[in-house]
C-alpha positions in Angstrom: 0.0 0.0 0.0 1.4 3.5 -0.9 1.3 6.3 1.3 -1.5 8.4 -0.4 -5.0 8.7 0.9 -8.2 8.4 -1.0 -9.9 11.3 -0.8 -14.1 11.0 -2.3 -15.3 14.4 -2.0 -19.0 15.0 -2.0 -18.8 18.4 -1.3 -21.3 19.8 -4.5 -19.9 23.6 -5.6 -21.7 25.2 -7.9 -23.5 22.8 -8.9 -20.8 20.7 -9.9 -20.0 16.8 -7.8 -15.8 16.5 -7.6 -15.0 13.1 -8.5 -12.4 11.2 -6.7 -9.3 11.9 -6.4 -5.8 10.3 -4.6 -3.8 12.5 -2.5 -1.0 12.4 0.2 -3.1 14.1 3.2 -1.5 12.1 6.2 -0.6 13.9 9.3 2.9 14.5 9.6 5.4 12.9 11.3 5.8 14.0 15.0 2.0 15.7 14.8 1.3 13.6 17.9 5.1 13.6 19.8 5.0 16.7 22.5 7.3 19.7 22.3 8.5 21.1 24.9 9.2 24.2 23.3 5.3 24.8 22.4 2.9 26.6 24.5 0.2 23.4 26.1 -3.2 23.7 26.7 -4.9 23.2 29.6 -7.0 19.8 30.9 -9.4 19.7 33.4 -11.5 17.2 34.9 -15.3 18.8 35.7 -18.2 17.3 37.1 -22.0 18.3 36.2 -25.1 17.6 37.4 -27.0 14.9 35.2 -30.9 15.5 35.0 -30.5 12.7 32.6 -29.3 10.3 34.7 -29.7 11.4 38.1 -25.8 11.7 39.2 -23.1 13.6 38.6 -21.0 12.7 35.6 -17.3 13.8 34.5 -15.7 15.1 31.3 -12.6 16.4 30.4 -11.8 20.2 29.2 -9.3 21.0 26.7 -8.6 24.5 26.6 -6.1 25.9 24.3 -2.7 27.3 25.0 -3.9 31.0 23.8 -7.0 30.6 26.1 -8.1 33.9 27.8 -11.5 34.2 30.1 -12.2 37.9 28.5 -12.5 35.6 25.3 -15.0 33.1 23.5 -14.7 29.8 21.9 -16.6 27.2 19.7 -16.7 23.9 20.9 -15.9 20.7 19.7 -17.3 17.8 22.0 -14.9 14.7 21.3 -16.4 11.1 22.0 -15.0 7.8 22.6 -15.6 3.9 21.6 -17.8 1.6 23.4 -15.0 0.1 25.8 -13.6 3.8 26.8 -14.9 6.6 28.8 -14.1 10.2 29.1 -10.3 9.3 29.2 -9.8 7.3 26.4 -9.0 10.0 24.0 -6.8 11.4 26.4 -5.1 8.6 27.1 -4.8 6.7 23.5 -5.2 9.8 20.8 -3.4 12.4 23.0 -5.8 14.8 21.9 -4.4 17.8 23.8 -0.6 17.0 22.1 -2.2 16.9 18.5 -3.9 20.0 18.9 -0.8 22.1 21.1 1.4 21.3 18.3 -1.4 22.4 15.9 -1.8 26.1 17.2 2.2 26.1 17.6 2.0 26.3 13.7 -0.7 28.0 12.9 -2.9 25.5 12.2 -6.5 26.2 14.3 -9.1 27.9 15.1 -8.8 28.5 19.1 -11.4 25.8 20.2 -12.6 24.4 23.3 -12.8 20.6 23.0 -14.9 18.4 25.6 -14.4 14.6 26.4 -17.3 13.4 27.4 -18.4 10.0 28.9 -21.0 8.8 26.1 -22.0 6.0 28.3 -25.3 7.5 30.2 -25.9 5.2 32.7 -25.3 5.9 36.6 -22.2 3.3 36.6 -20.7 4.6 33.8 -17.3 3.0 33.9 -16.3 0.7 30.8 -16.0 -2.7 32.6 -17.7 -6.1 32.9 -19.3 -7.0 29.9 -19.2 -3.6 27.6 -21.8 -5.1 25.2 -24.6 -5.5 27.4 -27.8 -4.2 26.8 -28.0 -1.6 29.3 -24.9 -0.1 28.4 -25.1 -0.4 24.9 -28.4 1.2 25.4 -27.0 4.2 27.7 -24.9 5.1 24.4 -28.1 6.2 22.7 -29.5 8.1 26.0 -26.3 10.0 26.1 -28.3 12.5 23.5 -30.4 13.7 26.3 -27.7 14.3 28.8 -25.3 15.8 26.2 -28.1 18.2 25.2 -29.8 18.9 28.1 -26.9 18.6 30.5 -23.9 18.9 29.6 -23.4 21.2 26.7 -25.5 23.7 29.1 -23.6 23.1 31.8 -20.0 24.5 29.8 -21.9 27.1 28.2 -22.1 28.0 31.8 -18.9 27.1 33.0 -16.6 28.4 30.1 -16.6 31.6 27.9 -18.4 29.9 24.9 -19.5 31.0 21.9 -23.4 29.5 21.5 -25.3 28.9 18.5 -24.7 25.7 16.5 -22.4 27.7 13.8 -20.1 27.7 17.1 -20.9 23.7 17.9 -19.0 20.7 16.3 -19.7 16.9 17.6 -17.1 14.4 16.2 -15.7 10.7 17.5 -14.8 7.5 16.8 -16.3 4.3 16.4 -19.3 4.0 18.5 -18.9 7.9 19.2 -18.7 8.2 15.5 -22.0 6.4 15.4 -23.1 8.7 18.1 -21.4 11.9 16.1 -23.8 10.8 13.0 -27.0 10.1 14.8 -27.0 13.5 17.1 -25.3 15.4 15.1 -27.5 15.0 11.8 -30.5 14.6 14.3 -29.9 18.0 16.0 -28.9 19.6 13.3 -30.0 22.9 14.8 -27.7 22.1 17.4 -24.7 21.3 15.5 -23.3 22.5 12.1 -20.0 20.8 12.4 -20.4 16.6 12.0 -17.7 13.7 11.8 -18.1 10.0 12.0 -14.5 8.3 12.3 -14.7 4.6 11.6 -18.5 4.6 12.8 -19.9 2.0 14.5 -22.9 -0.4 13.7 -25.0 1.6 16.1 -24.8 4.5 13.5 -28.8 4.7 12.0 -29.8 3.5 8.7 -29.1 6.6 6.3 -32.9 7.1 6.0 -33.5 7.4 9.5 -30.0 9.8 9.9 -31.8 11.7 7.2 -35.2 11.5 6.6 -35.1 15.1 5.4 -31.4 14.8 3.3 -32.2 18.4 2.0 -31.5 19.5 6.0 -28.2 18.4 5.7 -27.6 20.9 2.9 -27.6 23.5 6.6 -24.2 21.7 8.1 -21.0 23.8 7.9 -19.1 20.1 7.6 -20.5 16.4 7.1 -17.2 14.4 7.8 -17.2 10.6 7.7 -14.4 8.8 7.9 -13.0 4.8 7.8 -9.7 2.9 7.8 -9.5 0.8 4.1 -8.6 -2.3 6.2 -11.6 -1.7 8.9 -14.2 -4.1 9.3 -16.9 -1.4 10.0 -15.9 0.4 6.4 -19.9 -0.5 5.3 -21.3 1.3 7.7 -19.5 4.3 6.6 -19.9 4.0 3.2 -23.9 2.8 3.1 -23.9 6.3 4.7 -22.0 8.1 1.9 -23.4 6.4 -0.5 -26.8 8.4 0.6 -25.3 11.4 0.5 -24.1 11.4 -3.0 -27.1 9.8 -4.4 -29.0 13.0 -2.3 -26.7 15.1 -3.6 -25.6 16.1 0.3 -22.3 18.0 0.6 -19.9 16.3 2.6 -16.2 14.5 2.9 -15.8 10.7 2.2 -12.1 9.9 3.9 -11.0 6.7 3.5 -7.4 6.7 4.8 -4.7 3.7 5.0 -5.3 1.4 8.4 -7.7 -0.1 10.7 -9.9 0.2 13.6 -7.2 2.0 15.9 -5.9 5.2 17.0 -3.5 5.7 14.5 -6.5 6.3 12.1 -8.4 8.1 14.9 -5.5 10.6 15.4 -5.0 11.1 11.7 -8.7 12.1 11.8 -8.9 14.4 14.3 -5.6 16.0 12.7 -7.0 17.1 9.7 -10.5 17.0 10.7 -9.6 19.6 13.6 -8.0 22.1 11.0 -11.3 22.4 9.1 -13.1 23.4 11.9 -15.3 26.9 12.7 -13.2 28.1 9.5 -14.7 29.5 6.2 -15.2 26.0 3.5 -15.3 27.8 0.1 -13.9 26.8 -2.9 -10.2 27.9 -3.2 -9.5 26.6 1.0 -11.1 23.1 -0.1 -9.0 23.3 -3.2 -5.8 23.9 -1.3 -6.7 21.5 1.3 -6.9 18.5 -1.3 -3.9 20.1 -2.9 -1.0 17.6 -3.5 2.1 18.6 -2.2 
């Protein structure tokens, strides 16, 4: 396999559908190695109260090297796989590294990014049997708490920016699957979507989009897969309904499997297209080969 990344945009400008193209778009080496010379964000651990659930539940808060209280930020809200929790992310996709390194060079928009536990369930730690019912089933409640709880909650906490136009939802696996079902169902909510190497517990594309023309409102429709992952149709049954609706959006299929390396090559590139301007000439020189 060569190094280059397929890149199937269904981003529709003007009218006109851009065909497929191959590209070299994969993080550079080091992206994810700390530097001790670059300015580091900030993580905290918060607690807030859970109407949802009925306890209090934890997340982690990245705030960016640059970050200022006088100031106000979008928000990314990050989510994990089915056998993580709100430190998975942190732990295996050093997030907070990937992004330091990122502002060192210019790279992002200053964001606020959230780690979430997506598991909504009182005893919400990832052990025993992940796949049982209950928990499997407290990944779908999670939309209540994370809209009703939480994102309230750090619009309280922090100095954010609200509106969805300042609101992205992104994650991997079963996050992704959770990314693509609240994001595209909440789309007033969120104008900022990814889906990296979704799981099955992402919805049938008609029930993600009953209404596809709605999507046609999103900022970005990211969706993502490893060529060697198992879970690549899930991802693509969903692209594939998006192109035949005609729905902007990026189809990233990228060298690898169901692991962080993908995950962090994701939220590299997927992180640099956020709460920026998406016009022609930026996506032109962002699929530019170099």
């Amino acid at each position: 396999m060569n190094k280059s990344i397929l890149f199937t945009l269904g981003f529709i400008l003007s009218g006109m559908f851009i065909s497929a193209q191959t590209i070299d778009k994969q993080a550079p080496q080091g992206f994810d190695v700390e530097k001790k010379a670059f300015a580091h964000g900030k993580i905290d651990t918060i607690q807030y109260e859970s109407k949802t659930v009925g306890t209090q539940r934890k997340a982690l808060v990245y705030t960016p090297p640059t970050f200022k209280k006088g100031d106000k930020y979008p928000v990314l809200y990050l989510l994990h796989g089915i056998g993580g929790d709100e430190k998975e992310w942190f732990r295996n996709g050093t997030p907070q590294v990937i992004l330091d390194n990122q502002y060192a060079q210019g790279k992002l928009m200053p964001m606020i990014v959230v780690l979430p536990n997506g598991r909504a369930m009182k005893d919400d730690r990832a052990t025993g049997d992940i796949m049982a019912k209950d928990k499997v089933e407290a990944f779908a409640t999670f939309e209540k708490d994370l809209l009703n709880d939480l994102i309230p909650f750090i619009e309280k906490k922090y100095p954010v920016k609200k509106g969805r136009e300042n609101r992205a939802i992104a994650g991997l696996s079963m996050g992704g699957g959770q990314s693509l079902n609240f994001g595209l169902g909440n789309i007033d909510k969120f104008a900022w979507v990814g889906g990296f190497s979704s799981a099955p517990n992402t919805k049938d594309p008609q029930l993600l989009l009953p209404n596809p023309a709605k999507a046609k409102e999103l900022r970005l429709l990211w969706v993502s897969c490893g060529d060697q992952d198992g879970l690549m149709p899930f991802s693509k049954r969903t692209h594939d309904y998006l192109v035949a609706n005609k729905i902007p959006h990026i189809f990233y299929v990228e060298p690898g499997g169901h692991d962080f390396k993908v995950w962090k090559n994701d939220l590299y590139i997927f992180s640099q297209l956020l709460f920026k301007p998406l016009d022609q000439e930026k996506i032109n020189n962002f699929l530019k080969i170099e």
